[in-house]
C-alpha positions as CSV (number, residue, x, y, z in Angstrom):
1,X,-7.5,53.8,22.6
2,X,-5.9,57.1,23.7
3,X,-4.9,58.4,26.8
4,X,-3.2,61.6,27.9
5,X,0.5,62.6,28.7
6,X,-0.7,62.6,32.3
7,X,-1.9,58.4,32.0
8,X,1.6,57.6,31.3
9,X,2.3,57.9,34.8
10,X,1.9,54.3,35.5
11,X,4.2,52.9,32.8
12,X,7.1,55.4,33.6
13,X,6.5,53.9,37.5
14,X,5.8,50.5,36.8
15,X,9.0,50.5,34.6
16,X,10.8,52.4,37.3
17,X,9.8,49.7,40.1
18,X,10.9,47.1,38.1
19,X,13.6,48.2,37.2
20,X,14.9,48.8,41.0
21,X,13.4,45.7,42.3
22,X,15.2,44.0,39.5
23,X,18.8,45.2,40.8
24,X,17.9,44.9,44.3
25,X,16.9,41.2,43.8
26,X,19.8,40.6,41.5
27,X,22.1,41.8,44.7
28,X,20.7,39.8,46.7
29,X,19.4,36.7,44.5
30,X,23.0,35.9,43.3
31,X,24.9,35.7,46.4
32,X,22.0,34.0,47.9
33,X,21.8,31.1,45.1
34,X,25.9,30.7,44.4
35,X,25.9,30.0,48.5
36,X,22.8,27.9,48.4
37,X,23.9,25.8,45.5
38,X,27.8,24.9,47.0
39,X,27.6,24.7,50.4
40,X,25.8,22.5,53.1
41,X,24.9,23.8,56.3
42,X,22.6,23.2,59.6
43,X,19.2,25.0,58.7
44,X,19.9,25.5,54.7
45,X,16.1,23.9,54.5
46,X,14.7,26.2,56.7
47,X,16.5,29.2,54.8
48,X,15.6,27.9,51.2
49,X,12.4,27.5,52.2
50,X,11.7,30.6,53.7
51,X,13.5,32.6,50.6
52,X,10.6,30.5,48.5
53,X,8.2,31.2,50.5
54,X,6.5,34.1,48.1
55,X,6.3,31.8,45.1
56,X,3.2,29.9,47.0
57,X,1.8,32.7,49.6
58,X,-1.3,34.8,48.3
59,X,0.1,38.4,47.3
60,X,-2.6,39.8,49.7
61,X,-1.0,37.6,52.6
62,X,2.6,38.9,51.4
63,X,1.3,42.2,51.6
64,X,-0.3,41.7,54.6
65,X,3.2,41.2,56.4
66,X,5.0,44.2,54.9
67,X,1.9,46.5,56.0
68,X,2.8,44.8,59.7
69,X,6.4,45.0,59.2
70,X,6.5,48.6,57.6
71,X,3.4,50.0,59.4
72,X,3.7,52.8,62.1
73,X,3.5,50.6,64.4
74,X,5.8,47.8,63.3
75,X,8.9,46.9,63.9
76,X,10.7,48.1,61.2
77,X,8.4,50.8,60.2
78,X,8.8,52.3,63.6
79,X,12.3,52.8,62.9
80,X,11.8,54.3,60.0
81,X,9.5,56.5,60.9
82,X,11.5,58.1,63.9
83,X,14.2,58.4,61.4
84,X,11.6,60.8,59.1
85,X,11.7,58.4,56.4
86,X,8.0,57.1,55.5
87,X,7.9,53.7,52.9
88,X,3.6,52.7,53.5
89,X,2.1,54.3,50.6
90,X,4.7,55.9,49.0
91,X,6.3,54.0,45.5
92,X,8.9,52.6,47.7
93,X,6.7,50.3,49.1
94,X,5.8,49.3,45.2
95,X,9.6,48.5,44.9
96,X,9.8,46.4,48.1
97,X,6.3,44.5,47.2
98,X,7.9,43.8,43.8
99,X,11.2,42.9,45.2
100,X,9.8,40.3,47.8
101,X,7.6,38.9,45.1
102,X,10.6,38.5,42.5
103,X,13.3,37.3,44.4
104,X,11.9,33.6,44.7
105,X,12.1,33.5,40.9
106,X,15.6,34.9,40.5
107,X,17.3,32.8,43.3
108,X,15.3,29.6,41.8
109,X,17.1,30.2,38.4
110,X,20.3,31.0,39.4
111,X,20.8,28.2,42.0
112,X,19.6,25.9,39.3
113,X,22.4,27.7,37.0
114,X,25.4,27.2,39.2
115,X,24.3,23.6,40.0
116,X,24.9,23.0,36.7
117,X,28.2,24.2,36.0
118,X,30.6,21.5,36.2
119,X,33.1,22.0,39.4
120,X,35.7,20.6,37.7
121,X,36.1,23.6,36.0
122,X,36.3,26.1,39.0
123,X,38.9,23.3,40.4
124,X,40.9,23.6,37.5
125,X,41.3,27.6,37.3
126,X,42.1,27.1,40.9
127,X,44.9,25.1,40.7
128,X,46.2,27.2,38.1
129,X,46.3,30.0,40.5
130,X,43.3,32.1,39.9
131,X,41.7,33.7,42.7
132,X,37.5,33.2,43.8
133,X,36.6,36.1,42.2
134,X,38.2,35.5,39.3
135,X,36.7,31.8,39.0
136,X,33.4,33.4,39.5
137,X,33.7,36.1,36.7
138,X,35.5,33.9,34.4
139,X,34.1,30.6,34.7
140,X,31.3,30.3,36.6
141,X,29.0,33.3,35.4
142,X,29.7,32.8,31.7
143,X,28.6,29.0,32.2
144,X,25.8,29.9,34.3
145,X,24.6,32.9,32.3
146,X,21.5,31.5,30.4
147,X,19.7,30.3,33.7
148,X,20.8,33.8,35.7
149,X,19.2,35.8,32.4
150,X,15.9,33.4,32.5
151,X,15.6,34.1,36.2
152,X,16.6,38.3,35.4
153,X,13.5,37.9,33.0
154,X,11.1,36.0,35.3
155,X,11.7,38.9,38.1
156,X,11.5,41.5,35.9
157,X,8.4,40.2,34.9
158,X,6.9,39.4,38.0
159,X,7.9,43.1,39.3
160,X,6.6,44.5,36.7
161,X,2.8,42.4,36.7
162,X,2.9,43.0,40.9
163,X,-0.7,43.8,42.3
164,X,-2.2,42.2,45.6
165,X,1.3,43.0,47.5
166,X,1.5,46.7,46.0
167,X,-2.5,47.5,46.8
168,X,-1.8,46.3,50.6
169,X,1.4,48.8,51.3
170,X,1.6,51.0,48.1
171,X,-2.1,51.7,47.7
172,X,-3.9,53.4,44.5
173,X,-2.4,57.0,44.9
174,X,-3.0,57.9,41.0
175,X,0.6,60.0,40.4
176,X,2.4,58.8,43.4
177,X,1.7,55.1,44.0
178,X,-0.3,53.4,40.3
179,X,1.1,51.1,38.2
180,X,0.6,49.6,35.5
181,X,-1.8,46.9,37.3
182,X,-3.3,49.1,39.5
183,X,-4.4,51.6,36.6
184,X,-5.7,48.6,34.7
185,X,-8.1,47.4,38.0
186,X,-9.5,50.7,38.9
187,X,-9.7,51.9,35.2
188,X,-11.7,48.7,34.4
189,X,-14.0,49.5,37.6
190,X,-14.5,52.8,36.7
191,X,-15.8,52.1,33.1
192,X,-13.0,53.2,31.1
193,X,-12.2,50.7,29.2
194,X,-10.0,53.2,26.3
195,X,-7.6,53.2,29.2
196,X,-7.5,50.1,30.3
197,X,-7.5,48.7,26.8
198,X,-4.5,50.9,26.3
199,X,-2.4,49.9,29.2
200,X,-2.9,46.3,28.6
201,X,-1.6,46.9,25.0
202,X,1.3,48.8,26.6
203,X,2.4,46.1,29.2
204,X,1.5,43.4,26.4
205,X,3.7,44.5,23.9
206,X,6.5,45.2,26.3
207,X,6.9,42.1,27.8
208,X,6.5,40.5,24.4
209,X,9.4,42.2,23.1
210,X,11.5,41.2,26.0
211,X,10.4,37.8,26.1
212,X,11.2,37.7,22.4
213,X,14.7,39.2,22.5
214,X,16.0,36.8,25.5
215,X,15.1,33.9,23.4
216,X,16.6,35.2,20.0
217,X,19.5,36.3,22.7
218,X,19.7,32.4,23.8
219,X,19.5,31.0,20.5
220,X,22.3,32.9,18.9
221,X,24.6,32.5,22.2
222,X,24.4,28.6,21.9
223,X,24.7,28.6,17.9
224,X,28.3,29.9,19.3
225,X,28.9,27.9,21.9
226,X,28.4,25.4,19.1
């Protein structure tokens, strides 16, 4: 169970994606949910649902769009393309793949966190003068802060384990486009099972050891709170 300096390419990519996917679906996630989750408004079904959409939708079919989205020829990736920027089958597209993929997950949790903070308590710091931001920052955040880190673990999990989406508009570029996944599927086709037993050992362990942590993380926060 050995592999090169030159294997470690998907790990340092996969954790890369991830990691970007992670703050781009954080950026858009928590807006999304705090909006969702207070206010009522003509289509917020339609909206919710299509946000959710991802969570049921074959990762080939997700794919699928993005390649007719981001292709050459569509709408968006004709754009891009006149302005010299390329995104099909370069690591971007692994990012974007990942981020559409995670999002559901992260605006799931969070929603279901600020729907649980009590409004009477945002009311309160209100009427005592502080501003929306600082209600946000100082009240509701801290009370909704164990479902927003469940839902940051779920996306950076999901972003991280991200295959059918990525094959469609990243491909299998081996030092430009493979993750993690990707190495594990081709190495495992290919006959090299050293590899592939190595990777999965790698991706194993890591998200062990994050999984671990947030729950050691939750359990000492509410021995606190206590």
């Amino acid at each position: 169970m050995f592999i090169y300096l030159e294997d470690w390419f998907p790990v340092f990519l996969s954790l890369r994606v991830a990691v970007i996917a992670l703050i781009i679906v954080t950026c858009m996630g928590m807006p999304l949910s705090r909006i969702m989750a207070r206010r009522e408004f003509y289509g917020k079904d339609l909206i919710e649902a299509a946000i959710t959409l991802p969570l049921v939708l074959p990762p080939s079919v997700i794919g699928y769009g993005l390649l007719m989205l981001l292709g050459k020829n569509g709408p968006l990736g004709r754009v891009l393309s006149e302005m010299g920027i390329p995104v099909i089958f370069t690591w971007w597209a692994a990012v974007l793949a990942s981020t559409v993929v995670a999002l559901p997950l992260m605006y799931q949790s969070a929603r279901a966190a600020f729907e649980s903070v009590d409004v009477n308590f945002e009311k309160a710091a209100r009427t005592l003068g502080a501003g929306e931001l600082r209600v946000f920052f100082t009240i509701t955040l801290p009370l909704a802060w164990p479902g927003i880190m469940a839902g940051l673990v779920l996306s950076f999990a999901r972003a991280l384990g991200e295959f059918g989406a990525t094959l469609m508009v990243a491909g299998n570029i081996p030092g430009q486009t493979q993750t993690i996944p990707l190495a594990i599927y081709f190495a495992v086709d290919a006959g090299d099972n050293a590899t592939a037993k190595t990777l999965v050992a790698i991706i194993t362990v890591f998200s062990f050891t994050v999984i671990f942590w947030v729950n050691r993380w939750s359990k000492r926060r509410n021995i606190r709170l206590r």
